[in-house]
C-alpha positions in Angstrom: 17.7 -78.7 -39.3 16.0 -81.2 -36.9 16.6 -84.8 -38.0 16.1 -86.8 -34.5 13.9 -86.6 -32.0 15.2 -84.5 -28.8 12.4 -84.7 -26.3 12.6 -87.9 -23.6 10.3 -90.6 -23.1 8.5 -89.6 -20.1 7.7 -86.3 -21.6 6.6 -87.9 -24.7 4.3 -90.6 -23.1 2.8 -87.6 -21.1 2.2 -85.6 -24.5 0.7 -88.4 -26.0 -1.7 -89.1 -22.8 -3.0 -85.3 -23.7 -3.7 -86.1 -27.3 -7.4 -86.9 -27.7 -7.1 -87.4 -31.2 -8.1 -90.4 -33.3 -5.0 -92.3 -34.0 -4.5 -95.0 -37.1 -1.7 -97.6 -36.9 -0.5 -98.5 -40.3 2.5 -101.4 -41.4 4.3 -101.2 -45.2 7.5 -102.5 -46.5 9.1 -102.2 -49.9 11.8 -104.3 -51.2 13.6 -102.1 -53.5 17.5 -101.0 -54.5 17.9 -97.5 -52.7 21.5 -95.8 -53.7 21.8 -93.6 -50.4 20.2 -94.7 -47.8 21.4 -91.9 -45.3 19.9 -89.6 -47.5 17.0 -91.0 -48.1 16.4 -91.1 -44.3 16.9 -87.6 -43.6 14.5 -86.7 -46.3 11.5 -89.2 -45.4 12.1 -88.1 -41.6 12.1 -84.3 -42.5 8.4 -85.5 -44.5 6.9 -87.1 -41.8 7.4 -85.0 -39.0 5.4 -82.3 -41.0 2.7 -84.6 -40.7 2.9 -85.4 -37.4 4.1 -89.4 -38.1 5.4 -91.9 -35.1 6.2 -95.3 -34.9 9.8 -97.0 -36.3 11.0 -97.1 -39.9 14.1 -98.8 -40.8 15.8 -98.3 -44.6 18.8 -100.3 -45.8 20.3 -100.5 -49.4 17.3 -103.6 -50.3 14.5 -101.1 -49.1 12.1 -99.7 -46.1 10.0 -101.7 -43.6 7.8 -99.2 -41.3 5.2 -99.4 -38.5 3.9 -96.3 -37.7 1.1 -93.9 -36.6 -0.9 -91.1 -37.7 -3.4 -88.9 -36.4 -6.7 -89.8 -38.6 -7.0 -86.0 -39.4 -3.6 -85.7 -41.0 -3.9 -89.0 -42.6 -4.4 -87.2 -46.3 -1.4 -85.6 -45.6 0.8 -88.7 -45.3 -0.4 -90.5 -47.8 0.2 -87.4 -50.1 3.9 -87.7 -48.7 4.1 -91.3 -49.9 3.2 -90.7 -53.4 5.9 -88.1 -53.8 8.6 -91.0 -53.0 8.2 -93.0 -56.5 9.0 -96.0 -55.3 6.5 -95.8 -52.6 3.5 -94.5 -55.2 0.7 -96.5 -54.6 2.4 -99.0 -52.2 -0.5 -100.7 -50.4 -1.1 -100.2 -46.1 -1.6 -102.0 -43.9 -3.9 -100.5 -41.5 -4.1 -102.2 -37.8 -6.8 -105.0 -37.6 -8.7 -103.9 -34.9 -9.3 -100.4 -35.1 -9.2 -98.9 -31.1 -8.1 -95.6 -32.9 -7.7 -94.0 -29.7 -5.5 -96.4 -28.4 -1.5 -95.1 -29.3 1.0 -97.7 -30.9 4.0 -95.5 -30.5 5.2 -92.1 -29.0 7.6 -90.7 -31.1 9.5 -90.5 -34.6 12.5 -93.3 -35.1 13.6 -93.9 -38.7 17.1 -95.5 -38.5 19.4 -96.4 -41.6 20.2 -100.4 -41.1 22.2 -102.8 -42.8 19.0 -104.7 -43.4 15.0 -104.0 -43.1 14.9 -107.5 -41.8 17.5 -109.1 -40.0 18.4 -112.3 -41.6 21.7 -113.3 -41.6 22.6 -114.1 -44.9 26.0 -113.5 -45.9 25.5 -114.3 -49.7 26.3 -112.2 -52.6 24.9 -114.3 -55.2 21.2 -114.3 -53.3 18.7 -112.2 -54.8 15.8 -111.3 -52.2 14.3 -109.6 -54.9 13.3 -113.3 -56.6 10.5 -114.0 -54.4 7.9 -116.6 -54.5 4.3 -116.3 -55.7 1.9 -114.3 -54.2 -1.8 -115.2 -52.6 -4.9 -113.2 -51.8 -7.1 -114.9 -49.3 -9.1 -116.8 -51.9 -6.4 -118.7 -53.3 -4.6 -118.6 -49.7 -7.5 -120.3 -48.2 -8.1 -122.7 -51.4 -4.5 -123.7 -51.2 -4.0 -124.6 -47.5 -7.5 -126.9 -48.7 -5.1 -129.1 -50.9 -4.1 -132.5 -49.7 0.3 -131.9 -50.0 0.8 -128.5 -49.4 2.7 -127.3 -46.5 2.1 -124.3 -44.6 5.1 -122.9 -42.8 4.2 -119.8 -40.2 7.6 -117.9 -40.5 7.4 -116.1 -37.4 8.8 -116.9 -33.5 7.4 -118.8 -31.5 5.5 -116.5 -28.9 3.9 -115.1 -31.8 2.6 -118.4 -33.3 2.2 -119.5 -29.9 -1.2 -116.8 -29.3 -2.1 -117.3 -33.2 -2.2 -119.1 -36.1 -3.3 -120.7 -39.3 -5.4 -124.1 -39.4 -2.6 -126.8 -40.6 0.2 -124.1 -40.1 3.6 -125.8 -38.8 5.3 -123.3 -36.4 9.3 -123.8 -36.0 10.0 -123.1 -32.5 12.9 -120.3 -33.1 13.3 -117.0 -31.3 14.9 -114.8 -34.4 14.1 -114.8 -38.7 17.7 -115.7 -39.1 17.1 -118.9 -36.6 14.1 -119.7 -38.4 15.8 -119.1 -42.5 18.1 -121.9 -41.6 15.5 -124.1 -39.7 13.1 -124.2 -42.5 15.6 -125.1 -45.2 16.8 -128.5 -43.1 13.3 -129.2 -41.9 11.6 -129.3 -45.3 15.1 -130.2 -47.5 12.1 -133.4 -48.7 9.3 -131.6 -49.6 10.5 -129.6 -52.4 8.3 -131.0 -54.7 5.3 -130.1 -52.5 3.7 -126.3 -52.1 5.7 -124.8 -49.8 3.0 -122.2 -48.2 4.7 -119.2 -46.0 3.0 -116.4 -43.9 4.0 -113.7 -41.5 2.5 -110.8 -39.5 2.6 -108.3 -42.6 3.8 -109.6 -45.3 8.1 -108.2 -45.0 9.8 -111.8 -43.5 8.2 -114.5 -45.7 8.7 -112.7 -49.1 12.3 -113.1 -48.1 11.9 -116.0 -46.8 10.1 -117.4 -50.0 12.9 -115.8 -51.9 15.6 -117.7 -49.7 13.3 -120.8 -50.3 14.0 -120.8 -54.3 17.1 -119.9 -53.7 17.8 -123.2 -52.2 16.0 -125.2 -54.8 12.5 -125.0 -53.7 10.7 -124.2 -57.3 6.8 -124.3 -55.8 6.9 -121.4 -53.2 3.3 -119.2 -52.1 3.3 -116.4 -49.7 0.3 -114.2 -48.4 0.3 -111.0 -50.2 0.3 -108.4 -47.1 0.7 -111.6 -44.5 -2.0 -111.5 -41.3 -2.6 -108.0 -41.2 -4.2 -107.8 -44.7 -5.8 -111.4 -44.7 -8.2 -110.6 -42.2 -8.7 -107.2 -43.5 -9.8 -108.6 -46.9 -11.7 -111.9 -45.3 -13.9 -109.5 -43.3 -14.6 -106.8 -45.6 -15.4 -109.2 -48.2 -17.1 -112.0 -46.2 -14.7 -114.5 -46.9 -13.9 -117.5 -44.2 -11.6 -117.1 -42.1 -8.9 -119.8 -41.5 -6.8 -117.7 -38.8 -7.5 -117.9 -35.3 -6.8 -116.8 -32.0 -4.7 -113.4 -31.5 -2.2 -111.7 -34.6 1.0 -110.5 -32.4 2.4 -107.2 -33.1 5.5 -104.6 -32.6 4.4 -101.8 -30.8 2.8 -100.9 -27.3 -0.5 -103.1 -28.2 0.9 -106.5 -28.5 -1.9 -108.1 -30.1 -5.0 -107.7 -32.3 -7.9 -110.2 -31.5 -9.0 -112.1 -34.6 -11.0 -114.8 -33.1 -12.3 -115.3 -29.7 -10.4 -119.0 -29.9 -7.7 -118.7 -27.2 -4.6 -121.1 -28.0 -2.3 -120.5 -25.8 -1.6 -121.0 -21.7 -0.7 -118.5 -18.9 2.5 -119.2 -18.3 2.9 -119.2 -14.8 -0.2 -120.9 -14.0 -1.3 -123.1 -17.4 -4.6 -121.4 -17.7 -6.4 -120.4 -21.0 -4.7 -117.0 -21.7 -2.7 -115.4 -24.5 -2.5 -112.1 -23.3 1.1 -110.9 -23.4 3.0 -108.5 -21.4 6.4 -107.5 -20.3 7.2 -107.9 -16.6 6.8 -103.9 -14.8 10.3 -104.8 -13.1 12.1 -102.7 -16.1 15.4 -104.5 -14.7 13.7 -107.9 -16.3 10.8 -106.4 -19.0 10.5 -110.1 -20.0 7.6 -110.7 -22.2 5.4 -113.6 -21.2 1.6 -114.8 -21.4 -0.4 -113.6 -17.7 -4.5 -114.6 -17.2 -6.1 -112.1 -15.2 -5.9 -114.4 -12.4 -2.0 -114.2 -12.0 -1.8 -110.5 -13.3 -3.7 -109.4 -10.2 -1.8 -111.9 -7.8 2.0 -110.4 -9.7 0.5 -107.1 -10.5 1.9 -107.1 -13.8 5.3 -109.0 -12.8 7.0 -112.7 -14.1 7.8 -113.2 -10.5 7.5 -112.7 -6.6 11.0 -111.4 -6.6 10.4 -109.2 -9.6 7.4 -108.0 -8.2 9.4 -107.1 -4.8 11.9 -105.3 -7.1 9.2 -103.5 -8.9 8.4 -101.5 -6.0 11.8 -99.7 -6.2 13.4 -97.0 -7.8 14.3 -97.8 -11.5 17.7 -97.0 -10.8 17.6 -100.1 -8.1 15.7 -102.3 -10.9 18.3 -101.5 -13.5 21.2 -102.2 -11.3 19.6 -105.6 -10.6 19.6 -106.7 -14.1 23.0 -105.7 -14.2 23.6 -108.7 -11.4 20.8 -111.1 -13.1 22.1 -111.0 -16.7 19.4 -113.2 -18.9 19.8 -115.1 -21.8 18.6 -113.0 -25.1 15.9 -115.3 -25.7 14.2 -115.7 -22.4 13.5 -112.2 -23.3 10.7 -113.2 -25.5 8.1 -115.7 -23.7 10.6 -118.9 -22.3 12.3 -117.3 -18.8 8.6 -117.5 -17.0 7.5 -120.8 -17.7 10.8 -122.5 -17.8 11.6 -120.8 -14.5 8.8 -122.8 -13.1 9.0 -125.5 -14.3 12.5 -125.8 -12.8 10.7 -125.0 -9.4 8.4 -127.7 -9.3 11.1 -130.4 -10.3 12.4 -129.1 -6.7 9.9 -129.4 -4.9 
C-alpha cells in the first residue's frame, strides 16, 4: 500500500506539462475534533489518489485545511469522495477565482498530519477555536464595512495585503498568523466595544482569529464566510458591488488571481506600478518579491545582479551559495529586495 508519493519533482512537472486536461483549483477547511489523525490521513490519501487529486492538505486533531487540484473530468468523483467523510458532507469549495483551468496549481499529492491546520502559536488549553465569531455573506459584509465604527482588520501578511485589499481594511504589517494573533490583540485592546471586522484569503485564519478575538474579551466579532475566495465568487455571480480590489494572493504555483484591474502595490526594485509576484530563479535565494515587466526582462526573473549571475549555474552551485548567504526567514516573503536597495542608495 502506496501512501506517499515516490516520483521526483522534475518528472512530475514534466508529467504535468503532458496533461492537456482541464484542471480546477479548489480551497476547503473544516474545524472539527478528529480522534486519529494518522489514520485519517492514510485513508483520505488512499481516496484521493483514485481520483487523481494534487495540491497540499494538512490534518491535525482541530481539523483539515486543503488546497488542491482536480482534473474537471474527475471532478464528480471527488466530490463523491468528500461526502463519504461525514464531517466533510456538504462542506462548501472554494473553487479558484479566476478560472485559467488549464493553468496547473500543484504537481503532486501531499497530505501531511500537523500539529495544527494553521499555525498559530497558541499554547492555551482553556482556548476553544471552535467559539468563533459571527459569520458574513457579502451583503452584510459589504453593509457592515458601510457603518461609521466598525473596524476591518485584513488578517493576513503583509505581501499579501500589500497586492490586495478591502476599502477601509487595516493591514498589520506581520510576516506569520502567529505574529499577527498577538499584534491584533494589543493594537485594538480599545475598540472592543466597536465591530471588530476580520477577513482572509479563504476563510481558515480569521475564524481562528475571530475565535482568539472573543477569547480575549472582544464580544462584537464578524468574519467573511469563505474569506476572498468566496466574496468575489458570490459578488460576481450575483451582481453585487464589489469592495475588494487589486490582486487576491495565493499558495500555490499561481501566486495571484486578479480581481480588479486597480494595481496597489510597487515593483520593488524600481517603485513602478506592479504587483506581480515572483520568487527569484536563483533557487539558492527563491525570494519572493514584486517585479514590473520592466525589471523582469532587465533581471530575467532574478532579485538581483548577483543573483542573476548565480542563476546561470548549476543548482548545485546556487544551493551551495545560500549555504554562505544565509537570509533572514522573513526576507523570504517580499522585504530582502526592496530593503536591499534601499540600503544601496543610502551609499551612494
Amino acid at each position: 500500500m502506496q501512501l506517499h508519493n515516490r516520483i521526483n519533482r522534475d518528472e512530475l512537472k514534466e508529467i504535468m506539462m503532458a496533461d492537456s486536461r482541464a484542471y480546477i483549483t479548489i480551497s476547503f477547511y473544516k474545524y472539527h475534533h478528529i480522534q486519529n489523525p494518522t489514520l485519517f490521513r492514510n485513508h483520505l490519501y488512499l481516496k484521493l489518489v483514485e481520483v487523481e487529486c494534487l495540491g497540499r492538505i494538512y490534518i491535525a486533531a482541530e481539523g483539515i485545511n486543503a488546497q488542491i487540484s482536480i482534473p474537471a473530468e474527475r471532478l464528480e468523483d471527488f466530490e463523491r469522495v468528500m461526502a463519504s467523510i461525514d464531517f466533510l458532507t456538504g462542506l462548501r469549495l472554494n473553487k479558484a477565482v479566476e478560472e485559467k483551468r488549464t493553468e496547473k496549481s500543484f504537481i503532486k499529492l501531499d497530505v501531511k498530519v500537523r500539529e495544527k491546520i494553521v499555525a498559530d502559536g497558541i499554547d492555551d488549553s482553556n482556548f476553544n477555536a471552535f467559539n468563533n465569531g459571527k459569520y458574513l455573506g457579502p451583503e452584510e459584509w459589504n453593509a457592515m464595512i458601510d457603518e461609521k465604527d466598525t473596524v476591518v482588520i485584513d488578517m493576513r501578511n503583509h505581501y499579501e495585503s500589500e497586492v490586495g485589499r478591502f476599502e477601509k481594511a487595516e493591514c498589520p504589517d506581520v510576516d506569520t498568523f502567529k505574529e499577527e494573533l498577538d499584534t491584533v490583540i494589543k493594537t485594538y485592546k480599545d475598540s472592543k466595544g466597536k465591530p471588530i471586522l476580520m477577513y482572509c484569503t479563504g476563510g481558515i485564519r480569521c475564524e481562528k482569529a475571530s475565535a482568539w478575538m472573543k477569547y480575549n474579551g472582544f464580544d462584537n466579532v464578524y468574519h467573511l464566510e469563505g474569506g476572498i475566495i468566496n466574496y468575489v465568487n458570490q459578488v460576481r455571480s450575483k451582481d453585487i458591488e464589489n469592495k475588494f480590489k487589486g490582486v487576491n494572493f495565493v499558495f500555490d504555483q499561481r501566486l495571484a488571481e486578479r480581481i480588479t484591474e486597480d494595481v496597489l502595490a510597487e515593483c520593488h526594485q524600481c517603485d513602478d506600478v506592479a504587483d506581480t509576484h515572483v520568487n527569484c530563479l536563483n533557487i539558492g535565494c527563491h525570494t519572493l518579491f514584486i517585479q514590473c515587466a520592466k525589471c523582469s526582462e532587465e533581471f530575467e526573473g532574478c532579485c538581483s545582479k548577483e543573483c542573476l549571475a548565480m542563476s546561470k549555474r548549476s543548482e548545485e552551485e546556487q544551493l551551495q551559495w545560500r549555504k554562505n548567504n544565509p537570509l533572514p526567514a522573513n526576507y523570504q516573503k517580499g522585504r530582502l529586495v526592496k530593503e536591499r536597495r534601499l540600503k544601496l542608495k543610502k551609499k551612494n
